[in-house]
mmCIF file of the N, C-alpha and C atoms, coordinates in Angstrom:
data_MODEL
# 
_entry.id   MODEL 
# 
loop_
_atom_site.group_PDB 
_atom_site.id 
_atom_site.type_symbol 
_atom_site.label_atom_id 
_atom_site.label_alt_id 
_atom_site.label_comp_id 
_atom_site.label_asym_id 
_atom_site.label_entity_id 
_atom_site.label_seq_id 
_atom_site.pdbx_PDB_ins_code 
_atom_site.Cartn_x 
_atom_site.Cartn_y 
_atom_site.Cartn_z 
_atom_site.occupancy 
_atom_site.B_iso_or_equiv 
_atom_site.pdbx_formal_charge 
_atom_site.auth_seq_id 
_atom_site.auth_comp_id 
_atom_site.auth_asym_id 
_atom_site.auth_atom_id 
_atom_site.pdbx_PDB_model_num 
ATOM 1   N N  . UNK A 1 1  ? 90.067  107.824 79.058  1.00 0.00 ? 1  UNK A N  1 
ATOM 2   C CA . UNK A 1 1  ? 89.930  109.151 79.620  1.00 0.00 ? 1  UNK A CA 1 
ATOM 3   C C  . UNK A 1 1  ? 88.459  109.442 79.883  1.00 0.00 ? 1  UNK A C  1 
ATOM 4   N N  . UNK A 1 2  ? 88.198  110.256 80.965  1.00 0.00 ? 2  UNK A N  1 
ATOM 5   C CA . UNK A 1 2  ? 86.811  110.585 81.005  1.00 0.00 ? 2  UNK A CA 1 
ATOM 6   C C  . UNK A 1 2  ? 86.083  111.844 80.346  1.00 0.00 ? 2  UNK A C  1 
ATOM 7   N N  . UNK A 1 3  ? 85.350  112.401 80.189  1.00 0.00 ? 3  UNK A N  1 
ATOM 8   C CA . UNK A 1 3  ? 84.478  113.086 79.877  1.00 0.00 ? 3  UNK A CA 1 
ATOM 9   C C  . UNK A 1 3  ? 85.689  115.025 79.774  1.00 0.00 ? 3  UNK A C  1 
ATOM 10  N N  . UNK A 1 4  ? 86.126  115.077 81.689  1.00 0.00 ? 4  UNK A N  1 
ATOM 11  C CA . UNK A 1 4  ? 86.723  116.095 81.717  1.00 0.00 ? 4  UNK A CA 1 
ATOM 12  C C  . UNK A 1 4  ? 87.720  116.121 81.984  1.00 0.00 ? 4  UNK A C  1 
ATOM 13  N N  . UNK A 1 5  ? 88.580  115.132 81.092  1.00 0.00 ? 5  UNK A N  1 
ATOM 14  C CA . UNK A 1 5  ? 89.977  115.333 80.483  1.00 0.00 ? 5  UNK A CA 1 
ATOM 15  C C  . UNK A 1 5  ? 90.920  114.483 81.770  1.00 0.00 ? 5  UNK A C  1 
ATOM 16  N N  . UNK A 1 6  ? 90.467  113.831 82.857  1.00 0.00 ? 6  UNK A N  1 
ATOM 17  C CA . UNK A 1 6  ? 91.354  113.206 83.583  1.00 0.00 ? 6  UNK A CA 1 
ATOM 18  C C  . UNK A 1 6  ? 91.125  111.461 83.591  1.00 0.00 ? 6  UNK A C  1 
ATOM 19  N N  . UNK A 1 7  ? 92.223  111.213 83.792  1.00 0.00 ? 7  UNK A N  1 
ATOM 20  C CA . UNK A 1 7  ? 92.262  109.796 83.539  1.00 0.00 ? 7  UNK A CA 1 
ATOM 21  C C  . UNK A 1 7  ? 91.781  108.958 84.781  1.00 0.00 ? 7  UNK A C  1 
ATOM 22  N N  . UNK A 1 8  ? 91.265  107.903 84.518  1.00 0.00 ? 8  UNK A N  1 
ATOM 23  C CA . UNK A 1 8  ? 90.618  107.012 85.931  1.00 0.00 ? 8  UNK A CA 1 
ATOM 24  C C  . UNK A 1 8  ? 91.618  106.681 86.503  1.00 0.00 ? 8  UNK A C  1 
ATOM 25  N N  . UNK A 1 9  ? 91.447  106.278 87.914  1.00 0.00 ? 9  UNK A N  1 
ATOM 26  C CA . UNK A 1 9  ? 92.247  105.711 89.008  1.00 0.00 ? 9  UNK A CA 1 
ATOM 27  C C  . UNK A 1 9  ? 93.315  106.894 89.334  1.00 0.00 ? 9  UNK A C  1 
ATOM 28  N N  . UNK A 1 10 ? 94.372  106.386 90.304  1.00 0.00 ? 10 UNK A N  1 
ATOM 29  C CA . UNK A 1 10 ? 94.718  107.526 90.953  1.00 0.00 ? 10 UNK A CA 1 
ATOM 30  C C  . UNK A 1 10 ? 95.717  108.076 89.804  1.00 0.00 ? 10 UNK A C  1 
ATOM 31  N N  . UNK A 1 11 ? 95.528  109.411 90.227  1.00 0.00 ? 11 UNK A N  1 
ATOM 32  C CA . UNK A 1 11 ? 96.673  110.449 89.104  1.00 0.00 ? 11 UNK A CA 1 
ATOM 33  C C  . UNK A 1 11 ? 98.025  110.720 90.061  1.00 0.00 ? 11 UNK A C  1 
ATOM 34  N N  . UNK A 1 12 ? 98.496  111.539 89.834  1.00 0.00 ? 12 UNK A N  1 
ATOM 35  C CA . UNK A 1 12 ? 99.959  112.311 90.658  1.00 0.00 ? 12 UNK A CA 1 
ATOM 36  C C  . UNK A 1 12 ? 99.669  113.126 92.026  1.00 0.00 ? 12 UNK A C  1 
ATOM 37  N N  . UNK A 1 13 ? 98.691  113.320 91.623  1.00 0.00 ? 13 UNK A N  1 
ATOM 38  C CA . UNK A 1 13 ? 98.231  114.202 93.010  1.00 0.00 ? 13 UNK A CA 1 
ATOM 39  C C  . UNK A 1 13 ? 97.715  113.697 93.660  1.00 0.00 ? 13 UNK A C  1 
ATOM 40  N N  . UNK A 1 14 ? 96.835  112.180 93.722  1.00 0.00 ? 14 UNK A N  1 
ATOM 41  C CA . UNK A 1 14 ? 95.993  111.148 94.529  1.00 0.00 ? 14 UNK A CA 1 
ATOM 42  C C  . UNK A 1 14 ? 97.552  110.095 95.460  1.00 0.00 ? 14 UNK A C  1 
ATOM 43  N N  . UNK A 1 15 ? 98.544  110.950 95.865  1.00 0.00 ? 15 UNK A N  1 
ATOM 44  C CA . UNK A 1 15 ? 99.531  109.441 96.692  1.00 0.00 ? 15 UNK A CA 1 
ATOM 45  C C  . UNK A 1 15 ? 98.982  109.563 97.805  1.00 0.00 ? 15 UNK A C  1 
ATOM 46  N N  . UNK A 1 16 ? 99.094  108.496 98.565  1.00 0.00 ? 16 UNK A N  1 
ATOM 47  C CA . UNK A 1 16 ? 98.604  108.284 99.723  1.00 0.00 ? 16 UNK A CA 1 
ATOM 48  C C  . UNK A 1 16 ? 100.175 107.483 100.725 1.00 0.00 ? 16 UNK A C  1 
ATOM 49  N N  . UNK A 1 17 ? 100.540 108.245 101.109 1.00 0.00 ? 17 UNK A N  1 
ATOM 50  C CA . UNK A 1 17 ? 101.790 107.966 101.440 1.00 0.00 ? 17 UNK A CA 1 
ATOM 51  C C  . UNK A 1 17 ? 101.544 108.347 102.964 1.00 0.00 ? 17 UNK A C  1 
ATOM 52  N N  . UNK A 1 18 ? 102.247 107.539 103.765 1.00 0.00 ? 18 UNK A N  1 
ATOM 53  C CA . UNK A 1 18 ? 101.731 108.058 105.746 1.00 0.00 ? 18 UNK A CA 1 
ATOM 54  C C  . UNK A 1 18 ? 102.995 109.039 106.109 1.00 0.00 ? 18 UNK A C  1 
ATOM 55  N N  . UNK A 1 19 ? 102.715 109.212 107.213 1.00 0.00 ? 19 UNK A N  1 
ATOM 56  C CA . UNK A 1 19 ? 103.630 110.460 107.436 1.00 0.00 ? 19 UNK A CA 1 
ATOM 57  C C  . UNK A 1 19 ? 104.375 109.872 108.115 1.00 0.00 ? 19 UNK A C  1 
ATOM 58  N N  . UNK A 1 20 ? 104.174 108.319 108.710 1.00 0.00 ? 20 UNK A N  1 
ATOM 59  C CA . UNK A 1 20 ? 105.998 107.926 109.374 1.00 0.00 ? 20 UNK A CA 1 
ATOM 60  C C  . UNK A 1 20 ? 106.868 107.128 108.276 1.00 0.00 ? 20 UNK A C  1 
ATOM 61  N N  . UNK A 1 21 ? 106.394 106.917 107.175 1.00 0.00 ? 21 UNK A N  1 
ATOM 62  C CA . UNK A 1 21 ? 106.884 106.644 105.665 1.00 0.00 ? 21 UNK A CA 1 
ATOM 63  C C  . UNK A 1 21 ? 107.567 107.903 104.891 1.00 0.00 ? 21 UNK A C  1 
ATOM 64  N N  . UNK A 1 22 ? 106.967 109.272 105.416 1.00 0.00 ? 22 UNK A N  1 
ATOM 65  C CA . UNK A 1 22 ? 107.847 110.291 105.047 1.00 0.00 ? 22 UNK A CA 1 
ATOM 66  C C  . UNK A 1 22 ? 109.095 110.214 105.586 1.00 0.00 ? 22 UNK A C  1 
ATOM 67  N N  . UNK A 1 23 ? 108.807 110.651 106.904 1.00 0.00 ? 23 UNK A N  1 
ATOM 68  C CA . UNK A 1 23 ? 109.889 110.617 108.053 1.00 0.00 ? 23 UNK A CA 1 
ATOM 69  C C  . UNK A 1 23 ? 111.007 109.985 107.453 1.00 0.00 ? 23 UNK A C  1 
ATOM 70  N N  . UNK A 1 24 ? 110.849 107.943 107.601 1.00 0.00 ? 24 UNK A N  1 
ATOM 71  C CA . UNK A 1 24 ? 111.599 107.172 107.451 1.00 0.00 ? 24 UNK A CA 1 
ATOM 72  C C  . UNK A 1 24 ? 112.078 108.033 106.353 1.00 0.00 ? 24 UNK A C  1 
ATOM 73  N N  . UNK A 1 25 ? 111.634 108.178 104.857 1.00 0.00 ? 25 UNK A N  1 
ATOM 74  C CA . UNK A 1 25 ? 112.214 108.476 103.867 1.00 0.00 ? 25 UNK A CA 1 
ATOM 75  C C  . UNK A 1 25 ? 113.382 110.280 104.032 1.00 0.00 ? 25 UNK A C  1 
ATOM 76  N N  . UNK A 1 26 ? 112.943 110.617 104.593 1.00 0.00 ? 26 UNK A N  1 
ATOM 77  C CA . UNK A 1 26 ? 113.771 111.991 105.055 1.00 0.00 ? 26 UNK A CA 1 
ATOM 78  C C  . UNK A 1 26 ? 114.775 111.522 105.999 1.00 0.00 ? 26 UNK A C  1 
ATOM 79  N N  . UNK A 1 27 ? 114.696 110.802 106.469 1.00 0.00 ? 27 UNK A N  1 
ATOM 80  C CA . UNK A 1 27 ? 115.831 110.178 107.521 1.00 0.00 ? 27 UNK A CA 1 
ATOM 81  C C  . UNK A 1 27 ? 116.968 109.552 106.871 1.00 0.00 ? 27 UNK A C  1 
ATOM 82  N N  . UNK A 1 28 ? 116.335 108.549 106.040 1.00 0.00 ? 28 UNK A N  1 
ATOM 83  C CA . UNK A 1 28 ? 117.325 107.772 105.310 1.00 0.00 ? 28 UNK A CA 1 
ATOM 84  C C  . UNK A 1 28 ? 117.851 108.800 103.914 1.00 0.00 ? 28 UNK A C  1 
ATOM 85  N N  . UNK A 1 29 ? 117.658 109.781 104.053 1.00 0.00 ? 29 UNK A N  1 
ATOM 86  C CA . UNK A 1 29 ? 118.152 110.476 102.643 1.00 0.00 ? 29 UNK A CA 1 
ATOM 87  C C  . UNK A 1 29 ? 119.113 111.527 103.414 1.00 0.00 ? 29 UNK A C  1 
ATOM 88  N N  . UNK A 1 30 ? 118.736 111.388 104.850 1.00 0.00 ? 30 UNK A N  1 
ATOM 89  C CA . UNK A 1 30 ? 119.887 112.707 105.345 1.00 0.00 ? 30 UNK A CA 1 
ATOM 90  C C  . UNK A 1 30 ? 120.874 112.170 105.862 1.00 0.00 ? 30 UNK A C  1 
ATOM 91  N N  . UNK A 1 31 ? 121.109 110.619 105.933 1.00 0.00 ? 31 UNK A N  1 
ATOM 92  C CA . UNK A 1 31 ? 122.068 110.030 106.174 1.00 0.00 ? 31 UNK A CA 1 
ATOM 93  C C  . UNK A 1 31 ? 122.720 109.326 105.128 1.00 0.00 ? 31 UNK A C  1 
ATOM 94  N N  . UNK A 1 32 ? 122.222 109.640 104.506 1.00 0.00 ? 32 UNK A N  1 
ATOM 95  C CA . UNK A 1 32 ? 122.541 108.933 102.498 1.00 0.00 ? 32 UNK A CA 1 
ATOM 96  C C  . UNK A 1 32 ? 122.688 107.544 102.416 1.00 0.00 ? 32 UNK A C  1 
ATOM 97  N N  . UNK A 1 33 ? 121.691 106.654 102.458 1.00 0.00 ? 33 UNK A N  1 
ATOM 98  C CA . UNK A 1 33 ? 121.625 104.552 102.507 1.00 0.00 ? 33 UNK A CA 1 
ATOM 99  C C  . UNK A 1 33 ? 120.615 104.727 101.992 1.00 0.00 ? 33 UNK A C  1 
ATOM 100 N N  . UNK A 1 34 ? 119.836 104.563 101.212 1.00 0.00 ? 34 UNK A N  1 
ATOM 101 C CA . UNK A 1 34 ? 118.638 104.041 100.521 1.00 0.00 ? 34 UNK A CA 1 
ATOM 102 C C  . UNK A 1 34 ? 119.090 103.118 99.504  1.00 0.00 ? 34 UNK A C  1 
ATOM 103 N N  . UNK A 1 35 ? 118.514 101.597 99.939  1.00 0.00 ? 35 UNK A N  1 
ATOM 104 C CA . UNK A 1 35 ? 118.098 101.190 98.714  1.00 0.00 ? 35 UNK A CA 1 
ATOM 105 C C  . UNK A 1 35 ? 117.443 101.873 97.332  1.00 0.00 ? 35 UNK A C  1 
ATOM 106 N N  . UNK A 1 36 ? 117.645 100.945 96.732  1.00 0.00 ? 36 UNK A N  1 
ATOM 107 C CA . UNK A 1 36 ? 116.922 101.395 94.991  1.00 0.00 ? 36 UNK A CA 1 
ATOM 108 C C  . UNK A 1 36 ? 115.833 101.071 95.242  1.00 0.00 ? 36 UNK A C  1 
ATOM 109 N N  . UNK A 1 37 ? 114.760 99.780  95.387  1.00 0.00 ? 37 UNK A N  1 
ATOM 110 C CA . UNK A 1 37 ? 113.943 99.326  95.620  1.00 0.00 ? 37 UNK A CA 1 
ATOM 111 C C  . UNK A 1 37 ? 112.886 100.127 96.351  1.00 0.00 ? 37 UNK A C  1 
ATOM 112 N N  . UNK A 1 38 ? 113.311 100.844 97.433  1.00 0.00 ? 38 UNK A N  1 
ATOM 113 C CA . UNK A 1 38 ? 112.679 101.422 98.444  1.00 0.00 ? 38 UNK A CA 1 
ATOM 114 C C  . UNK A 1 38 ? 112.747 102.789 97.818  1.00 0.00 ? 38 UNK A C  1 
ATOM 115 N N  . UNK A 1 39 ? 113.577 103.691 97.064  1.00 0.00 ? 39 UNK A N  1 
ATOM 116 C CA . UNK A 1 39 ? 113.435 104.746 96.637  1.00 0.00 ? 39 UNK A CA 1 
ATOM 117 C C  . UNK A 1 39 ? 112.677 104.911 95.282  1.00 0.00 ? 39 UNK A C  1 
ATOM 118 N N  . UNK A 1 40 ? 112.445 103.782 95.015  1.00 0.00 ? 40 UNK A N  1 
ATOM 119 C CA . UNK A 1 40 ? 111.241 104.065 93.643  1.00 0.00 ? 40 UNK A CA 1 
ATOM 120 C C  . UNK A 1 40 ? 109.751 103.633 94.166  1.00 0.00 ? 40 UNK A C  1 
ATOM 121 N N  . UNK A 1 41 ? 109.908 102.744 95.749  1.00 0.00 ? 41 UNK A N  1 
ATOM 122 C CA . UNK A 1 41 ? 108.019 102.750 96.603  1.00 0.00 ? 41 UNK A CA 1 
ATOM 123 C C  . UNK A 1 41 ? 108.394 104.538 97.058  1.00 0.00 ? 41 UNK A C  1 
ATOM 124 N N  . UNK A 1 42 ? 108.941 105.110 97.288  1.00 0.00 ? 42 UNK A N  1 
ATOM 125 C CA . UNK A 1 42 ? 108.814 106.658 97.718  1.00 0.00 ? 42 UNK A CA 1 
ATOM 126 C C  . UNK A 1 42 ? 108.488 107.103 97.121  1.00 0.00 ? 42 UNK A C  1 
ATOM 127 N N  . UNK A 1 43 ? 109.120 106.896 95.854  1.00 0.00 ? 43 UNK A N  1 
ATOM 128 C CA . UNK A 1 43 ? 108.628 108.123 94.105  1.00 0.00 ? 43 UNK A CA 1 
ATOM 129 C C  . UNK A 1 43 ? 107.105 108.037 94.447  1.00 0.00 ? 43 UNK A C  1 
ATOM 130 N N  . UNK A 1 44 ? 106.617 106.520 94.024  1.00 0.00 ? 44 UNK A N  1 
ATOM 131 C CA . UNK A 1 44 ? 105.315 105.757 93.596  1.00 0.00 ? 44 UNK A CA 1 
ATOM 132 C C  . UNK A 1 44 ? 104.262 106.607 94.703  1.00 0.00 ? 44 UNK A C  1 
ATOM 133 N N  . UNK A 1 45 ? 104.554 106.036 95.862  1.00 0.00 ? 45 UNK A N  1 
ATOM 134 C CA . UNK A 1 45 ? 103.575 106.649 97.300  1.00 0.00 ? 45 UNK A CA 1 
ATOM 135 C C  . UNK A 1 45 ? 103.866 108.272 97.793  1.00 0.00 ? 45 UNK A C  1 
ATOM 136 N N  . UNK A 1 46 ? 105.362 108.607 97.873  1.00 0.00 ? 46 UNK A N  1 
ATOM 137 C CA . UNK A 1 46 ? 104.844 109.773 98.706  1.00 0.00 ? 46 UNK A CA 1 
ATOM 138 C C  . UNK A 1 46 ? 104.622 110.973 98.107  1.00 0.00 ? 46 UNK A C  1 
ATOM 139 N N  . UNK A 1 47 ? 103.858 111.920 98.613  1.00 0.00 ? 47 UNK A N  1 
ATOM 140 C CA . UNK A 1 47 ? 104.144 113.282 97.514  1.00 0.00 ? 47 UNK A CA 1 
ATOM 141 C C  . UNK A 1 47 ? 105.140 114.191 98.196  1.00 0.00 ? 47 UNK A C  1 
ATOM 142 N N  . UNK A 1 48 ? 105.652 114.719 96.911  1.00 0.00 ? 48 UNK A N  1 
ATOM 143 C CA . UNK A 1 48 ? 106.862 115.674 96.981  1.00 0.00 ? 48 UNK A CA 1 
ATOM 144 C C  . UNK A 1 48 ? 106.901 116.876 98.194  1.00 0.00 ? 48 UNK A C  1 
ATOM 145 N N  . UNK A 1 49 ? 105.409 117.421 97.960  1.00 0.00 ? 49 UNK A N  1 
ATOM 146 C CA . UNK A 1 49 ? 105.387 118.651 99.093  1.00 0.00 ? 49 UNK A CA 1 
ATOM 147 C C  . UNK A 1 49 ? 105.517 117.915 100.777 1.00 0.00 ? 49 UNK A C  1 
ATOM 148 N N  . UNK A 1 50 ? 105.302 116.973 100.630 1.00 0.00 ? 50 UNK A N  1 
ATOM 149 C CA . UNK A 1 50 ? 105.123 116.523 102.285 1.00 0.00 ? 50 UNK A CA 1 
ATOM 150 C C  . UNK A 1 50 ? 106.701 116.217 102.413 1.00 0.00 ? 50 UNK A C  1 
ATOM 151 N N  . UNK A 1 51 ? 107.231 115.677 101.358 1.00 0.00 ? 51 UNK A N  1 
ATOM 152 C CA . UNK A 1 51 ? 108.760 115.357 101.536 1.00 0.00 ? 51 UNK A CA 1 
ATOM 153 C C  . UNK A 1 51 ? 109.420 116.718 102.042 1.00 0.00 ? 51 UNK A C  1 
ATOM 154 N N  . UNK A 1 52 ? 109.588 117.561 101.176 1.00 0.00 ? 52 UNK A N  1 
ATOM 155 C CA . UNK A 1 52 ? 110.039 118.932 101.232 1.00 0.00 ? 52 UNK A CA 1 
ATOM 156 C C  . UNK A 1 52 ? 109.671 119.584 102.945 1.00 0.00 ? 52 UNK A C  1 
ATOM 157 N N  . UNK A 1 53 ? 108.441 119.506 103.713 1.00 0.00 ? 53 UNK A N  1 
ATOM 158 C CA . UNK A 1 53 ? 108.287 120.647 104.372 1.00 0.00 ? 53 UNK A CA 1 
ATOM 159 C C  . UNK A 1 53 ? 108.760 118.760 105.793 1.00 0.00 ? 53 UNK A C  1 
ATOM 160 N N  . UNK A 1 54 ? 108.612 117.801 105.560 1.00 0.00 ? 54 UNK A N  1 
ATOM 161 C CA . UNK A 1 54 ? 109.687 117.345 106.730 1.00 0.00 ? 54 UNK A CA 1 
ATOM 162 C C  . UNK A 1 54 ? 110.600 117.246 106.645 1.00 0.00 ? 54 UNK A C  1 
ATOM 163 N N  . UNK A 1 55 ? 111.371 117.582 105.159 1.00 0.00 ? 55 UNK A N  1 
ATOM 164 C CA . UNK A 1 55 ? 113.018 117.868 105.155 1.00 0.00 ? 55 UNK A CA 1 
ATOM 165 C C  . UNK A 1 55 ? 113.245 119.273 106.037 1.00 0.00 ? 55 UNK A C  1 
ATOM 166 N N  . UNK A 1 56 ? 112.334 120.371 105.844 1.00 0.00 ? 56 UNK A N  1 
ATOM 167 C CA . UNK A 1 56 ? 112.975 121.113 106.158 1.00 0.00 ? 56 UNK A CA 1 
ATOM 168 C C  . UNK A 1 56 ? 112.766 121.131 107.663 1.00 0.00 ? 56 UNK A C  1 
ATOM 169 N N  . UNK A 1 57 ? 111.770 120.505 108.197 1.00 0.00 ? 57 UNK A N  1 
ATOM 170 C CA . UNK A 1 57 ? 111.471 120.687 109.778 1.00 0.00 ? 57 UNK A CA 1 
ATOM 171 C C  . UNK A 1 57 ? 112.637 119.754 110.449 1.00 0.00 ? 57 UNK A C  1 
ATOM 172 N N  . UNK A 1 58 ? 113.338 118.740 110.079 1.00 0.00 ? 58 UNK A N  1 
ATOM 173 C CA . UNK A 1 58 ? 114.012 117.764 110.088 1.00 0.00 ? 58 UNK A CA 1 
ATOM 174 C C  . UNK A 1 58 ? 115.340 118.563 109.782 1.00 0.00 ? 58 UNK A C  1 
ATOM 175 N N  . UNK A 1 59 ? 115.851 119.364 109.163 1.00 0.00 ? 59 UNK A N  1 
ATOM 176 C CA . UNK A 1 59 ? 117.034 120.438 109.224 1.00 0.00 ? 59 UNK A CA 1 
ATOM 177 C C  . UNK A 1 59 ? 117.168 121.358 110.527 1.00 0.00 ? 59 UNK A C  1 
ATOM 178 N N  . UNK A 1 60 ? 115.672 122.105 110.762 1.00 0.00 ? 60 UNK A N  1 
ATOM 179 C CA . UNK A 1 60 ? 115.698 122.359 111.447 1.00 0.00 ? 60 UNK A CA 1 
ATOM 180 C C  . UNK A 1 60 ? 116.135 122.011 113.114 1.00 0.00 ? 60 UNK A C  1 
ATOM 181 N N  . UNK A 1 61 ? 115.016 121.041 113.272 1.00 0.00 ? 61 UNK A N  1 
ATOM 182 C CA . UNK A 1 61 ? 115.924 120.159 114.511 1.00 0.00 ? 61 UNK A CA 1 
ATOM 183 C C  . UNK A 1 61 ? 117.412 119.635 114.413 1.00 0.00 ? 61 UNK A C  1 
ATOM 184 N N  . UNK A 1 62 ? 117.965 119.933 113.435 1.00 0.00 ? 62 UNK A N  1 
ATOM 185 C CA . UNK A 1 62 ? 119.307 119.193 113.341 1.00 0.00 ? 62 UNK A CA 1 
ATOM 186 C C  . UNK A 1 62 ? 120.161 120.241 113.701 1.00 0.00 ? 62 UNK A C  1 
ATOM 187 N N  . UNK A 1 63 ? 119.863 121.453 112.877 1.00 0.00 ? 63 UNK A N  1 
ATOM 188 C CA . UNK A 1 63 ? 120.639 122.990 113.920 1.00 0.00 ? 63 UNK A CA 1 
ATOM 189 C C  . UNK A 1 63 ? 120.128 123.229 114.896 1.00 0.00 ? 63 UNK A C  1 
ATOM 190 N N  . UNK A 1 64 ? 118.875 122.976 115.283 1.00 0.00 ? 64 UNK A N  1 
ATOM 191 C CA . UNK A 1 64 ? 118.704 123.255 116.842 1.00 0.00 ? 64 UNK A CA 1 
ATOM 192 C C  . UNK A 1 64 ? 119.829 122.473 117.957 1.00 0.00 ? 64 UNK A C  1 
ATOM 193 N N  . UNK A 1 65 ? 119.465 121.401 117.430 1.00 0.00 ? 65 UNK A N  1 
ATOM 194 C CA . UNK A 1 65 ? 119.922 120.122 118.189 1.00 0.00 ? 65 UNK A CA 1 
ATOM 195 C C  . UNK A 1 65 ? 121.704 120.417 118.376 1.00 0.00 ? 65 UNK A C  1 
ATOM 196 N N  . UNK A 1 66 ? 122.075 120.930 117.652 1.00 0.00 ? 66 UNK A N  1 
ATOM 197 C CA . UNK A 1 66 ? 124.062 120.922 117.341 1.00 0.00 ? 66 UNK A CA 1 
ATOM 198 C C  . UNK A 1 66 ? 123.929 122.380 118.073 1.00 0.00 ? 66 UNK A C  1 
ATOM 199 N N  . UNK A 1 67 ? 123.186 123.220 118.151 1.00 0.00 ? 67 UNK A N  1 
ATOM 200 C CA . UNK A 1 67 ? 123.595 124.584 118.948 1.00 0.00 ? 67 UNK A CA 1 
ATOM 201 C C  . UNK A 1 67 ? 123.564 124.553 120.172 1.00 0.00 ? 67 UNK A C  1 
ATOM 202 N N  . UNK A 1 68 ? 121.931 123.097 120.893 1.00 0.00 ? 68 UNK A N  1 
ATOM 203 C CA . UNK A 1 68 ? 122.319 122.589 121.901 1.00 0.00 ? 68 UNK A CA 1 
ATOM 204 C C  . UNK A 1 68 ? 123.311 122.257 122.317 1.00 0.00 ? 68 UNK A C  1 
ATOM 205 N N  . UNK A 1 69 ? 123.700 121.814 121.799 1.00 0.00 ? 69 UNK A N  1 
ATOM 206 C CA . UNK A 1 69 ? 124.698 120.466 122.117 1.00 0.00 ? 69 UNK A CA 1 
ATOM 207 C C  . UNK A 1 69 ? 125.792 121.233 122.036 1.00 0.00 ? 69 UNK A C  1 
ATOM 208 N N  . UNK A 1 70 ? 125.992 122.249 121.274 1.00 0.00 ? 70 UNK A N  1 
ATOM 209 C CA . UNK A 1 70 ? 127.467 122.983 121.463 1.00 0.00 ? 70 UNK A CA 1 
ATOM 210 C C  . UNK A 1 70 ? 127.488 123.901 122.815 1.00 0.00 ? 70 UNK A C  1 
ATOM 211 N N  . UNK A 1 71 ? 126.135 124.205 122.977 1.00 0.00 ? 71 UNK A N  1 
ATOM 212 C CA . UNK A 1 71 ? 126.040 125.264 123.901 1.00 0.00 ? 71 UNK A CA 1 
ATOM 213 C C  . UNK A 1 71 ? 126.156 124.977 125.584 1.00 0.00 ? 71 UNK A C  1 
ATOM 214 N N  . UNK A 1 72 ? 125.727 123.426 125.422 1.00 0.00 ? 72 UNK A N  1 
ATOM 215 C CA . UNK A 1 72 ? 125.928 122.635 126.817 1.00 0.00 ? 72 UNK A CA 1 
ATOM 216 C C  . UNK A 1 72 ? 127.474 122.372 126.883 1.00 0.00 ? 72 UNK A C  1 
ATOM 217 N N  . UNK A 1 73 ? 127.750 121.700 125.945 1.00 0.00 ? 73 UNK A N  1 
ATOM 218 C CA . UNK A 1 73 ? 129.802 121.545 125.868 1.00 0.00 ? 73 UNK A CA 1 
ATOM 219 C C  . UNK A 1 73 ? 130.413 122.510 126.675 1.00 0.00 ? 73 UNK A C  1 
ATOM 220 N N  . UNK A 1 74 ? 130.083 123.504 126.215 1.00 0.00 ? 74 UNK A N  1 
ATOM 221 C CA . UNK A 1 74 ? 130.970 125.143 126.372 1.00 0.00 ? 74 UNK A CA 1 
ATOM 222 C C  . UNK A 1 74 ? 130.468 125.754 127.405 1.00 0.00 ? 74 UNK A C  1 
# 
């Protein structure tokens, strides 16, 4: 430990995870297939808040997309 109480190398808040590694991971969780393997490199790399706000932008387009799509049908 160092001096002011945090430990060397990266902590919980240091992931460095890319944002088409989110994606992928929000994609494959809204279609429910994830490997095990691949869902514990997500834990490891991505952080939670980036998961959360492209789940929800990624919901979003999904009711946009079906109101389209109903609205052209009809």
């Amino acid at each position: 430990m160092r001096d002011d109480g945090q430990e060397q190398g990266g902590g919980p808040l240091e992931r460095k995870g890319s944002l088409l590694r989110t994606v992928r991971a929000v994609a494959w969780s809204m279609i429910g297939l994830r490997k095990g393997s691949e869902y514990q490199k997500d834990i490891e790399k991505l952080n939670p808040i980036h998961i959360v706000v492209v789940g929800l932008l990624a919901l979003v387009l999904l009711v946009v997309g079906l109101m389209v799509l109903v609205n052209w049908i009809v």
